[in-house]
NUGUFI-867284 format. One record per residue (C-alpha): y, x, z. Coordinates in steps of 0.25 Angstrom, whole numbers. Example, Ala and Ser with C-alpha at 12.3 -4.5 7.8 and 13.67 -1.06 7.14 Angstrom:
<pases>
> -18 | 49 | 31
> -4 | 55 | 29
</pases>
This chain:
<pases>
> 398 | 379 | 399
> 391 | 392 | 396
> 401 | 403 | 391
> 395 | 415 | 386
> 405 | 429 | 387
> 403 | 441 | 377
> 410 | 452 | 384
> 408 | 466 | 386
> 418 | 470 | 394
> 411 | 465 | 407
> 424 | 463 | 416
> 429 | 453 | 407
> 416 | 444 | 404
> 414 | 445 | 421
> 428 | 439 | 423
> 427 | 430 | 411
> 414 | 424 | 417
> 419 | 423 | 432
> 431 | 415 | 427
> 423 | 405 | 418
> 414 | 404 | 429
> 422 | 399 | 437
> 428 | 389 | 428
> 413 | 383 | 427
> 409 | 389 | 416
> 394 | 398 | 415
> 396 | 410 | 409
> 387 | 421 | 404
> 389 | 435 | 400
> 384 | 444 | 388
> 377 | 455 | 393
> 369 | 461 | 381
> 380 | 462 | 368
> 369 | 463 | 358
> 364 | 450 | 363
> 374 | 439 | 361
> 369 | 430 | 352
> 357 | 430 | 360
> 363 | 427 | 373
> 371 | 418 | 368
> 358 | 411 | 362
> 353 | 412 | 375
> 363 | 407 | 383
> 371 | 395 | 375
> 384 | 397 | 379
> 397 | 387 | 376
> 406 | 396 | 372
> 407 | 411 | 369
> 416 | 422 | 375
> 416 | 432 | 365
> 422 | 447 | 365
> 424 | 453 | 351
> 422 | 468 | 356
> 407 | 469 | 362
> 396 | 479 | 361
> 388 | 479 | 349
> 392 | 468 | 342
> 408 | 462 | 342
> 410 | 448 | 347
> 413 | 445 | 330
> 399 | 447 | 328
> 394 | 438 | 339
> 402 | 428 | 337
> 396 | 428 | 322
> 383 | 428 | 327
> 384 | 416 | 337
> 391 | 408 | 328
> 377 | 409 | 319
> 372 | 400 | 331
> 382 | 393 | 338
> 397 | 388 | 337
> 398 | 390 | 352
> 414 | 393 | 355
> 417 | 408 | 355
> 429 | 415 | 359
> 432 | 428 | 358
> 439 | 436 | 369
> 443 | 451 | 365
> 455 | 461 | 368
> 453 | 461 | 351
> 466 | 453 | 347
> 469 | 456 | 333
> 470 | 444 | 322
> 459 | 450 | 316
> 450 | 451 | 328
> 452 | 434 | 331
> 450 | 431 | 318
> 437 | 437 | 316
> 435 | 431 | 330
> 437 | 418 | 322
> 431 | 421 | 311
> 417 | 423 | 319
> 417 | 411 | 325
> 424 | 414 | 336
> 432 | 400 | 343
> 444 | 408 | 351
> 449 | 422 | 354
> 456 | 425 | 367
> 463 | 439 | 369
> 457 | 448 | 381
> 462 | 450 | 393
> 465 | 436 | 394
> 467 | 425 | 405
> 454 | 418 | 410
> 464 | 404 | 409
> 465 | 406 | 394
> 451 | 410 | 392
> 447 | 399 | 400
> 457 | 388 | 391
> 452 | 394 | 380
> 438 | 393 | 382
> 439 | 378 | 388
> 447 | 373 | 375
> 435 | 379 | 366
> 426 | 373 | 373
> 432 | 360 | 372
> 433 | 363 | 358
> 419 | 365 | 356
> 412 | 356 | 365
> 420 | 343 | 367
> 415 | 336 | 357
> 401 | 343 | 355
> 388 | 343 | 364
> 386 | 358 | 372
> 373 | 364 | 365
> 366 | 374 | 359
> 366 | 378 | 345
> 355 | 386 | 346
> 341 | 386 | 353
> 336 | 402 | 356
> 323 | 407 | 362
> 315 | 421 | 361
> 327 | 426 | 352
> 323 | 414 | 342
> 338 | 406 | 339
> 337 | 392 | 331
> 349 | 387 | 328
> 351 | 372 | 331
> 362 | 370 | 322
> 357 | 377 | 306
> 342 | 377 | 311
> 340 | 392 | 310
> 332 | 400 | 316
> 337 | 416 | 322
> 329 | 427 | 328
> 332 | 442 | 329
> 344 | 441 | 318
> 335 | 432 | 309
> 337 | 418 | 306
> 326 | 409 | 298
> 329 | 394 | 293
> 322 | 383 | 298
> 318 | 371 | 292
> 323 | 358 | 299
> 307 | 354 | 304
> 307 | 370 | 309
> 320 | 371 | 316
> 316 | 355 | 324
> 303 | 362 | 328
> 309 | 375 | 333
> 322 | 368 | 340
> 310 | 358 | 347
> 302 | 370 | 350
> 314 | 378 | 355
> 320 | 368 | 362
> 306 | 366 | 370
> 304 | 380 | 372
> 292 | 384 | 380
> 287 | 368 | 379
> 275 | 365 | 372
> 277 | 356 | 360
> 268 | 346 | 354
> 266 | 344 | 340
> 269 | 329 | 341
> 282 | 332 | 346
> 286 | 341 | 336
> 284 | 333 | 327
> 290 | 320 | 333
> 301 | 330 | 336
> 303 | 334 | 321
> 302 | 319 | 318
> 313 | 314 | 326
> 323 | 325 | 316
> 317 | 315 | 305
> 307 | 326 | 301
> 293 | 319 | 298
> 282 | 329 | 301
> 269 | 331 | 302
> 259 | 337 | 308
> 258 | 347 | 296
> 271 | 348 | 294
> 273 | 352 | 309
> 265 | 361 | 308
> 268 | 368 | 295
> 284 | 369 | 301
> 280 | 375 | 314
> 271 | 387 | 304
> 285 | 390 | 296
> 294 | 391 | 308
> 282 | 399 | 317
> 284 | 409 | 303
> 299 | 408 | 303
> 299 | 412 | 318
> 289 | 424 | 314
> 298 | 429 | 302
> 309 | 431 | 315
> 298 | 437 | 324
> 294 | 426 | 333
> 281 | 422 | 329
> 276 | 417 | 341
> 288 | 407 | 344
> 282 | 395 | 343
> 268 | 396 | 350
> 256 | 385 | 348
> 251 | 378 | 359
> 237 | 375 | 353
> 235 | 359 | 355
> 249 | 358 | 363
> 259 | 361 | 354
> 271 | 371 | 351
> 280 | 380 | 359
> 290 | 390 | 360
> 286 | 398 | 373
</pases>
């Protein structure tokens, strides 16, 4: 399991990390704190380990933001203890709080007890698919770039996640649309080609015009 740590305070991430890694666990680290959202796009964690004081941005916000994409678990760890402070955590979308400094043996018991929570009766996997800063959502079909979001229709958002899911692969027509076929969505040629049009200008509208690139005679891909 992949535990992401949002934590500034460089001492405590370090031992945090060693300690989970020796209990089997791979870890990674937050290095740039304007980036969350994007590393943890990047890197699909199973649970979070969040501090609310950061640079920049707090934790609260954060966990706001990944809680647009994901209900991975998140617990807060912050020297922050006031009622006030775990409610908002709470409130955010946060799953547990623990107290800093704490012992590794309750942070460990605490973590394995959200994920048993979480995972025992779901499949692990990702709610989201992500490349060159484009982010679809696999659970409401939207579509995210740069702050901006754009809805997709159901025969756009199959043709991306195929795309996307392929990335750097060269897809035929014919697969497409026996692709969009199997989700019960009987296309045609014409069709096809009129959906890819409309998601090529809602890509542009988020300043990625040339996402999709056409491979004259062989097909589509995202290179």
């Amino acid at each position: 399991m992949k535990i992401m740590i949002v934590e500034d305070e460089r001492t405590i991430a370090d031992s945090v990390a060693e300690t989970l890694g020796k209990w089997g666990f791979q870890t990674v680290l937050t290095e740039d704190f304007d980036q969350v959202l994007a590393q943890f796009v990047k890197e699909q964690p199973q649970l979070i380990l969040l501090d609310i004081n950061l640079p920049s941005y707090d934790g609260f916000y954060w966990c706001r933001q990944i809680r647009e994409l994901s209900k991975v678990p998140i617990m807060f760890l912050s020297s922050r203890t006031t009622p006030m402070d775990i409610v908002m955590a709470m409130n955010m979308g946060g799953d547990d709080f623990i107290q800093k400094p704490f012992y590794t043996e309750v942070l460990l018991a605490k973590m394995n007890a959200l994920l048993r929570r979480t995972y025992s009766y779901a499949e692990l996997g990702q709610d989201v698919l992500e490349h060159d800063g484009v982010v679809l959502n696999l659970r409401d079909g939207h579509m995210l770039c740069g702050g901006q979001q754009a809805e997709l229709t159901k025969n756009e958002f199959h043709i991306l996640r195929l795309l996307m899911q392929h990335q750097g692969s060269i897809l035929t027509r014919d697969k497409i649309m026996r692709s969009l076929w199997k989700d019960e969505s009987f296309v045609d040629d014409n069709t096809l080609t009129v959906n890819i049009t409309r998601l090529r200008k809602k890509l542009a509208e988020l300043g990625k015009e040339s996402f999709i690139v056409t491979r004259k005679g062989e097909g589509y891909v995202i290179p």
